[in-house]
N, C-alpha and C positions, 0 to 999 in steps of 0.2 A: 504493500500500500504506500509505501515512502516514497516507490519509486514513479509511481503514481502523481503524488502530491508535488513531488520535485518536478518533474517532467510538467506539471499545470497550475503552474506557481499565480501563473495572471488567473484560472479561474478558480481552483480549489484553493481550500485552504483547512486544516487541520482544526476542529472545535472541540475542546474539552469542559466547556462549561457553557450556562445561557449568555453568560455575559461575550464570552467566543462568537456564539452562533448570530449573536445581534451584530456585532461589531462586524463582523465579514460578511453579512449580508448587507451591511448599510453600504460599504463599498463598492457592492455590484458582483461579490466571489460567491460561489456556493461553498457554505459551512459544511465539511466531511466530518459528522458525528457519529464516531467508530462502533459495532455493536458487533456480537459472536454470534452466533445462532447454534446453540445444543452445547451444553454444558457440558458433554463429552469429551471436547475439547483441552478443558483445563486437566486428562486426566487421572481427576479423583486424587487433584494436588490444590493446596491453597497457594502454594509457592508460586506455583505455574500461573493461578489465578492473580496472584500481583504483577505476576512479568507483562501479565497483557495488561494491565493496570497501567504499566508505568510505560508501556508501549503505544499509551493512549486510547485504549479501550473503553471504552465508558456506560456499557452495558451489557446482559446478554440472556436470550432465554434459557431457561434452564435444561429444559430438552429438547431436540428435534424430531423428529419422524421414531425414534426408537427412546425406547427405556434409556436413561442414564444405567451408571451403578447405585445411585441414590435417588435416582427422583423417575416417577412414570411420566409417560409419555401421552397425550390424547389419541395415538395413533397407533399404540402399540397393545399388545397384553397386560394388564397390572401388574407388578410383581413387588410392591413395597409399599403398599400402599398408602401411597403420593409419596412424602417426602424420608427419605432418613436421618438420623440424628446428624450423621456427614451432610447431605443435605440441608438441613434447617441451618449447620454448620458455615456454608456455603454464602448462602442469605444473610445471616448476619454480617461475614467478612464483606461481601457486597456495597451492604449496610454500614462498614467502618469504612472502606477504600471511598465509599461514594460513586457507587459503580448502580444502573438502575435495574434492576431484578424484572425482565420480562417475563410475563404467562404466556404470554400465546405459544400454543403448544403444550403442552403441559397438561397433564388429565384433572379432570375438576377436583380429587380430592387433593392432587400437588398445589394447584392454584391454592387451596382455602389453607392448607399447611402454610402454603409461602406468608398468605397475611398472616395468619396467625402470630409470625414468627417475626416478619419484619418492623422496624420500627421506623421504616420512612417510605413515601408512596410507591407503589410499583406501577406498571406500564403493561397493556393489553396490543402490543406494537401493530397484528396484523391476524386481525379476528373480528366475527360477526356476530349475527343475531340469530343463535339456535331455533327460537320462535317463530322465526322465518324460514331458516333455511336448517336441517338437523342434522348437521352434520360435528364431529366433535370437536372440534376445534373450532366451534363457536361457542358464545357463552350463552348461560342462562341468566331469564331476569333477577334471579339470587345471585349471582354473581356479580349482575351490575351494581347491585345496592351495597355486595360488600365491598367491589371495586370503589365506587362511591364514597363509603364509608371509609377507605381506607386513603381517599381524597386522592387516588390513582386517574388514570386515563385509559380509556378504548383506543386504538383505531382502527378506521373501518377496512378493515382488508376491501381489494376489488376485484377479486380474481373468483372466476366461476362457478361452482355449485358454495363457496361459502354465502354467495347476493342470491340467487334461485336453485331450489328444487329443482329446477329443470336439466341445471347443469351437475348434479349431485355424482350420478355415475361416472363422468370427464375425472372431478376431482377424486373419486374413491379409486380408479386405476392408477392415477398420476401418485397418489398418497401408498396403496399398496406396494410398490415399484421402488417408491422410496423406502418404506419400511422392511424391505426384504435387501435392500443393498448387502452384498459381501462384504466379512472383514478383510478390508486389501490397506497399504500402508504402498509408501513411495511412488514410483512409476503406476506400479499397477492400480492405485487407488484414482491416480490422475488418468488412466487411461478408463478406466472406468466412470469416472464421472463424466468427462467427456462424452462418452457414448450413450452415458445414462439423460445425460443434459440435451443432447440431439432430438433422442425418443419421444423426450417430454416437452420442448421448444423448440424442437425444430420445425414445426408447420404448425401456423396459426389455427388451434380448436375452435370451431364451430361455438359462440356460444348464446345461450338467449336470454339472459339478465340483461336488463335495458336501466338505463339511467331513473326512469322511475322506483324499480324495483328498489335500486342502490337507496336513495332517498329513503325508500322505508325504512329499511336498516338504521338511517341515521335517525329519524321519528322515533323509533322503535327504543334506541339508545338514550337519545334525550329525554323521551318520558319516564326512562325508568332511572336511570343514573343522574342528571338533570344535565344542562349545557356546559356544565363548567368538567366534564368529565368525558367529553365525546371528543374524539381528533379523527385524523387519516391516515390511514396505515397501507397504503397502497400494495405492495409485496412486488410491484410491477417487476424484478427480475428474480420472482421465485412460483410464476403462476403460468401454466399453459394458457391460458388466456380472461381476457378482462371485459370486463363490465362495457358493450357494444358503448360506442360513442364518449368512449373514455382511455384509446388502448392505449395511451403515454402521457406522460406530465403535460404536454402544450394542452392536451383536453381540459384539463382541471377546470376552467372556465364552464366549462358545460355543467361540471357539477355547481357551481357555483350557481349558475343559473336556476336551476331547477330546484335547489334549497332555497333561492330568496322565493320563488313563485309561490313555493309553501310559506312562506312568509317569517322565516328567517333572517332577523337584525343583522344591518354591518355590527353590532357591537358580538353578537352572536357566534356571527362567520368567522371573527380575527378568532374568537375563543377556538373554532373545531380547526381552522385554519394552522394554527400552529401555539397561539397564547398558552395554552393551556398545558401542550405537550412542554412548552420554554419554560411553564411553573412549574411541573416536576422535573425536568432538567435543573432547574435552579435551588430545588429545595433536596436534590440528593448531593448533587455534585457542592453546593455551597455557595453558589455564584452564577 
């Protein structure tokens, strides 16, 4: 990612805190706000979890597509059920570095372990509305209320069967694909992902959630969590395909549209916009 940030010095720019992310946006650069996806990673080292700490990481969910060793998965088997003592472990250290504890992913009982346990808000990065669409990696209205309650944030994932039913089957093969992945390390893990990443994005899916649909989701969020708790969690390069009429960030506009139609406040839209996600940015990280 360094080589990244160096190589795009005029647009990127490296953000480890809200006060980062404001200041490099007022410039006209996009704020790179680092995050891991599946706790796996670190593991089942706290050590390892500072290295990315201090390498500028500043979030991560705790599991992806599979079980950790300490925490279930939405998409996998149970087998600890949700969190382990390592686990709760985990969160807390999170909790001391200033790093912010995603759910999304995570099976409902990991999710309600994590609040249990932390003692500063957490983040629903790229997840939906079960009551619309049922698949597991969307939340429940009990969920939004302890999201809520724990003065955390949604965002609305926009990728396929999590916005419609319709699309439910696309993402239960793209999800199954993933939870079966091989254990491969070096080359062979790279060549497999590669291929595995082809399968699933390499030709635009078919999909039939429409910009209305998405909108519910957000209704859906706002009544039960209120406005100061709903953001956007797009997923846009971890989804075979997106919400028609929204497949990349220049669309964003479109949603915007269809939120005010419903009658959604500018003071409103800055909140799901990004305000809100900047306020638990601000109150993990310190700044």
């Amino acid at each position: 990612m360094q080589s990244v940030l160096d190589a795009q010095k005029d647009q990127l720019e490296l953000a480890t805190t809200a006060a980062d992310i404001q200041r490099i946006v007022k410039v006209g650069k996009i704020s790179a706000f680092l995050t891991i996806e599946g706790g796996h990673t670190i593991d089942d080292d706290l050590r390892v979890l500072r290295m990315y700490y201090r390498l500028g990481m500043r979030s991560m969910t705790l599991t992806h597509a599979r079980n950790t060793n300490w925490a279930d998965s939405a998409s996998d088997t149970p087998v600890h059920n949700g969190l382990t003592d390592f686990g709760k472990e985990v969160v807390r250290e999170m909790n001391r570095l200033g790093m912010l504890v995603d759910l999304s992913h995570v099976s409902d009982k990991t999710f309600y372990d994590a609040l249990a346990v932390t003692t500063k808000p957490v983040i629903v990065s790229h997840s939906s509305m079960r009551a619309i669409s049922n698949v597991p990696r969307n939340v429940t209205a009990d969920m939004l209320r302890a999201l809520a309650k724990n003065g955390g944030v949604i965002g609305i994932c926009l990728g396929m069967g999590f916005i419609s039913p319709k699309d439910a089957q696309a993402l239960e093969s793209a999800t199954t694909t993933e939870a079966e992945a091989p254990a491969l390390t070096g080359s062979a893990l790279d060549k497999y992902a590669a291929e595995n990443a082809q399968t699933l994005f390499g030709k635009p899916k078919k999909v039939a959630a429409t910009l209305d649909d998405l909108a519910d989701h957000f209704d859906h969020a706002v009544k039960i969590a209120g406005i100061d708790h709903v953001g956007i969690g797009t997923d846009f390069d971890g989804i075979a395909g997106t919400v028609n009429g929204i497949e990349d960030v220049s669309k964003m506009p479109a949603l915007i549209a269809v939120l005010m139609k419903r009658g959604y406040s500018d003071r409103g839209l800055k909140k799901i916009l990004g305000e809100n996600t900047l306020r638990v940015v601000r109150e993990v990280t310190g700044a």
